[in-house]
C-alpha positions, 0 to 999 in steps of 0.5 A, a space after each residue: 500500500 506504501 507503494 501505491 500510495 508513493 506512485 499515486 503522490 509521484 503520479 499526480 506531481 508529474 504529467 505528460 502528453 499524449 491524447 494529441 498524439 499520432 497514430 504509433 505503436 511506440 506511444 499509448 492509445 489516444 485517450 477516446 480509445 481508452 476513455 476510462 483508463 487513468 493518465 497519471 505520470 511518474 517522475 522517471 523510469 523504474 529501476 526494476 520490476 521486482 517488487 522484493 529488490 524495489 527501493 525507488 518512487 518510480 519502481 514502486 509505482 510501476 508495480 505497486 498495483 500488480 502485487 499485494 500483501 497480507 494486509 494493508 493501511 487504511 489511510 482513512 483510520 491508519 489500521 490495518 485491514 484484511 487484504 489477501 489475508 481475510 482474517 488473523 489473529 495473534 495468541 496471549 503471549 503476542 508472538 504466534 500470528 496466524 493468518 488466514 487466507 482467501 480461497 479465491 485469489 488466482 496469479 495472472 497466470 491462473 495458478 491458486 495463490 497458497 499459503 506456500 507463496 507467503 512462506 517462499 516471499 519471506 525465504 527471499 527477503 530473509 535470502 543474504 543473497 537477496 539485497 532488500 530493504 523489508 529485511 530490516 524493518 521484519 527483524 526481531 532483535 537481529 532474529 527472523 520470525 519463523 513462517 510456517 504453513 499449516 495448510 494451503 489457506 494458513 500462514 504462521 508466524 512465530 517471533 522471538 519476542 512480542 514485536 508491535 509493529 510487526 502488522 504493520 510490516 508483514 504487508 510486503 509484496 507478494 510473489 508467486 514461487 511457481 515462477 520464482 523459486 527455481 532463481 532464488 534456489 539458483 541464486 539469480 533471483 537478484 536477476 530476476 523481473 529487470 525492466 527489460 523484462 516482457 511485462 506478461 512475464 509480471 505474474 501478480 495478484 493485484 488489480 492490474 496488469 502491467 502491458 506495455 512499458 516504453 522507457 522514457 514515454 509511459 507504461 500501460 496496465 489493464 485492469 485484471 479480470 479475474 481480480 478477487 474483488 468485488 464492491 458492496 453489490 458483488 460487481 467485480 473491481 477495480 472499476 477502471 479498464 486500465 491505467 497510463 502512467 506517463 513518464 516525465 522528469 520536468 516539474 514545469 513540464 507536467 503542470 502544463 500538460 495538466 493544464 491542458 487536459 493531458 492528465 487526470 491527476 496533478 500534485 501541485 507545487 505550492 506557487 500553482 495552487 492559486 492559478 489552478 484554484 483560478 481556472 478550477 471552473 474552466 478546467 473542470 478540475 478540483 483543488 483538494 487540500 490533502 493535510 499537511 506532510 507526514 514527513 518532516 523537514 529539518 537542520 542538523 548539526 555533524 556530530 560525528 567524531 568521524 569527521 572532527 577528530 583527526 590524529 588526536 585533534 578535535 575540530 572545534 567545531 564539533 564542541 559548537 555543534 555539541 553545544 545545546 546553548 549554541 543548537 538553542 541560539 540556532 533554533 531561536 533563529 529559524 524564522 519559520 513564518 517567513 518560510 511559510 510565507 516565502 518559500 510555501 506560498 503561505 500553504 504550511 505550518 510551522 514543525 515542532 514534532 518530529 512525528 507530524 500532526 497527522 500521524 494523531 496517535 503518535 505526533 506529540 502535541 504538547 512540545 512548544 516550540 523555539 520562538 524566532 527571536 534573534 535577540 534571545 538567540 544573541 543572549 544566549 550566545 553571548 552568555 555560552 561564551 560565543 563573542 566578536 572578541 575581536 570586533 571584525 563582526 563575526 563571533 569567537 568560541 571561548 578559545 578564540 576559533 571564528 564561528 565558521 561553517 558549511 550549510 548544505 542542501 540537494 540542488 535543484 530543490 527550490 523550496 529548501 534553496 529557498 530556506 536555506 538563503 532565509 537561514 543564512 540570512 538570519 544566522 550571518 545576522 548573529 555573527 557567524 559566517 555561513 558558507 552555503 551551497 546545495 550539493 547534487 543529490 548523490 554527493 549529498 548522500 555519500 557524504 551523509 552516509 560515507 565520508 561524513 565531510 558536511 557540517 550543517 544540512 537541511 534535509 527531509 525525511 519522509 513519514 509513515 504510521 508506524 514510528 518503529 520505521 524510524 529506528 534505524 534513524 533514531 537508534 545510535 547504531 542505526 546507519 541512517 542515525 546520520 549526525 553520528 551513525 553506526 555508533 557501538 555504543 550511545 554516545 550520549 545519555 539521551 540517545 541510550 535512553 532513545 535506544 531504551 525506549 524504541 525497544 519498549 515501544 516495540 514489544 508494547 502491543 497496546 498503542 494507547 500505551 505505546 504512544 507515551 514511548 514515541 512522545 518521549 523520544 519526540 521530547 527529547 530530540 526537542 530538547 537536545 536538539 540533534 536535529 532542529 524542525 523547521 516547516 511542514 507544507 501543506 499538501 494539495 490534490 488537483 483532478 478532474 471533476 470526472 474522477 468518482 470515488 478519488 479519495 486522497 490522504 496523506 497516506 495514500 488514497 482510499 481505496 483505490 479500487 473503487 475509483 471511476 470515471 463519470 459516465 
């Protein structure tokens, strides 16, 4: 469901051509051929069709409607809800889940999809030799959970301990062993279902099947029809005859081809929103504000000895970014109306939480927030010893080093180009000087994850329902922990006590009681300020009044299958 939640948000950002188009076998049919498929567009070509290896936006989408998992997310009450599992339920001492499921599930092929699928899909996530990334979230202290297979309709799992988040982790994609147990047993399964791969080969259960891919122009899917579904009346789902997904890489490109009536569904950026609430009526097109983003965007300071301690030489610069006094000051000068208002348009809200609002269980609402005051900022400053003890203009430390450091973004975000300029600004006003340039996207990561060469970032970090998918950021040996990654033991008392309470969240089954671990965590990243959260934009949908049953949040859209187009 994250998948198609990804490639729906991916779908409606981006947009393409082709209802103009001449007759050609290289492009899909003009739409009055197709009246009820859905044009949507992604924003590049996948990098596989194999939803095990799948890591990308543009992978998931080209495949999140050809697979399904056990359960899947109801973005409407964030539970999860039966899916090729009718039932489950799990014994008194919260380790032996036992799902139940249905009997009229057939792959694209026609063979009956069995309990034996389940059993072979999670061998190959736990295969060494089969890089993924479900592996992670599904272990339990380091331990995979034992899958058995009762009978044709019964999956069993067995865990070493109680493990909460593991509903919300068993939804992984699906994948027949019939076709695919020869590669894992052979060791080629990492091979297996590229993109030069003849998209009849895809075998499935999901509403649709992929038919044609042309890279760089679109992939087409077609409604399956032997799909187990029905509606409340019995009528067999998904609605839709198919589905074109077209692929753009321009952001200007796809507004305007929204604009023209080439596609159904655009998620607008914020300096569109106005324009297409103006042309709403002439368009025949609806402005839907979603909520705001789950995810959340924020600065951080390198604290990692990695880089700042060198032949027995510490870099003064990891005792500022060590400092809470000098993460205060920094905090206090982060002006987040004006970001808001100039690089949002007006359509955010300022973060505080590193959970988002939206994620009503486990967001914590009760932290307040570092008010924009540069004055206080200076104070404190001051007050922690950072003094012009020179008067150039610029500030010292106590032994006399200038307060100098990078700030860093990914290039070509506009949005975070934008902030990062509003926090230079501010914090050149305090005294320090602040060299600032965006990084391409890859360097950027290599030095976050590799050489550890950055001082200060603003970077993002998206959101989901469950909170223990953020361990591996939140926990000090976690390789995305990114202000000190990897580390062999807590090298602070808070991040220990983070480490304590993300293993107390996880064997707590109760989420009433769960929660009160995530708010925790959420104040202590707020008082310690390993990362300091800046601006949460507001999300909105734009589509055509055609569309029936489109029901967008910002987890994903609502049933999906019921979606159709007016007759």
């Amino acid at each position: 469901m994250k998948a198609r939640f990804m490639t729906m948000l991916v779908l409606a950002s981006l947009a393409l051509s082709w209802s103009c188009s001449r007759e050609n076998t290289s492009e899909p049919r003009p739409q009055k051929a197709r009246a009820r498929y859905l044009t949507t567009a992604t924003i590049s070509d996948p990098k596989t069709f194999n939803p095990i290896l799948s890591v990308d936006a543009a992978s998931g989408a080209a495949t999140g409607d050809l697979f399904e998992g056990l359960v899947r997310t109801n973005p409407l009450t964030t539970e999860q809800e039966p899916l090729l599992a009718e039932r489950w339920e799990v014994d008194e001492s919260g380790t032996r889940w036992t799902f139940h499921l249905r009997r009229n599930v057939r792959w694209f092929d026609g063979q009956p999809f069995t309990s034996a699928d389940v059993v072979f899909t999670f061998q190959t996530v736990f295969d060494e030799r089969v890089p993924n990334s479900f592996r992670h979230v599904l272990l339990v202290d380091g331990q995979p959970p034992k899958v058995e297979a009762p009978d044709d309709s019964t999956v069993r799992f067995t865990l070493p301990r109680p493990f909460a988040p593991f509903l919300n982790a068993v939804g992984i994609p699906l994948i027949p062993k019939h076709i695919l147990e020869p590669s894992l047993r052979d060791g080629t399964f990492a091979q297996q279902w590229a993109i030069d791969t003849p998209p009849e080969k895809l075998v499935g259960t999901g509403p649709y099947r992929m038919t044609r891919f042309v890279p760089a122009q679109f992939i087409e899917f077609q409604r399956n029809h032997d799909y187990w579904m029905r509606d409340e009346q019995g009528a067999p789902l998904p609605y839709l005859e198919g589905r074109v997904q077209l692929i753009v890489p321009d952001q200007d490109t796809t507004y305007l081809k929204f604009m023209a009536g080439q596609t159904d569904v655009h998620y607008p950026r914020p300096e569109e929103i106005a324009e297409l609430r103006q042309k709403a009526d002439t368009l025949k097109i609806s402005v839907q504000e979603v909520g705001l983003d789950p995810g959340s965007t924020f600065v951080a300071f390198n604290r990692n000895p990695a880089h700042y301690v060198r032949e027995g030489k510490r870099d003064p610069r990891l005792d500022w970014f060590t400092d809470r006094n000098f993460l205060r000051a920094i905090a206090h000068a982060i002006d987040k109306q004006s970001m808001i208002v100039n690089c949002l348009n007006g359509y955010g809200k300022p973060a505080v939480a590193e959970i988002s609002p939206e994620n009503k269980l486990y967001h914590n609402p009760n932290l307040k927030d570092y008010e924009y005051d540069l004055d206080l900022a200076r104070k404190i400053l001051d007050e922690a010893g950072y003094r012009d003890r020179d008067g150039d203009g610029w500030r010292e430390d106590p032994r006399g080093n200038v307060i100098e450091f990078s700030l860093t973004t990914n290039a070509g975000n506009q949005v975070r180009e934008k902030m990062c300029s509003i926090l230079k600004e501010d914090w050149t006003k305090l005294g320090m000087k602040v060299n600032y340039r965006p990084l391409d996207f890859q360097t950027l990561v290599e030095k976050l994850s590799t050489n550890y060469d950055w001082d200060a970032v603003l970077i993002g970090f998206t959101g989901t329902i469950e909170p223990n998918n953020s361990a591996n950021f939140l926990r000090s040996s976690g390789n995305l922990h990114f202000w000190h990654p990897n580390q062999p033991e807590p090298a602070t008392p808070w991040e220990a006590e983070i480490d304590q309470l993300l293993d107390q969240g996880s064997r707590e089954l109760d989420p009433q009681k769960r929660r009160q671990y995530y708010w925790r965590i959420q104040e202590i990243l707020h008082e310690q300020l390993p990362i300091i959260m800046t601006v949460r934009d507001l999300r909105f949908v734009s589509y055509r009044n055609s569309l029936q049953n489109f029901r967008p949040t910002v987890w994903g859209l609502y049933r999906p299958e019921l979606i159709r187009f007016a007759e």
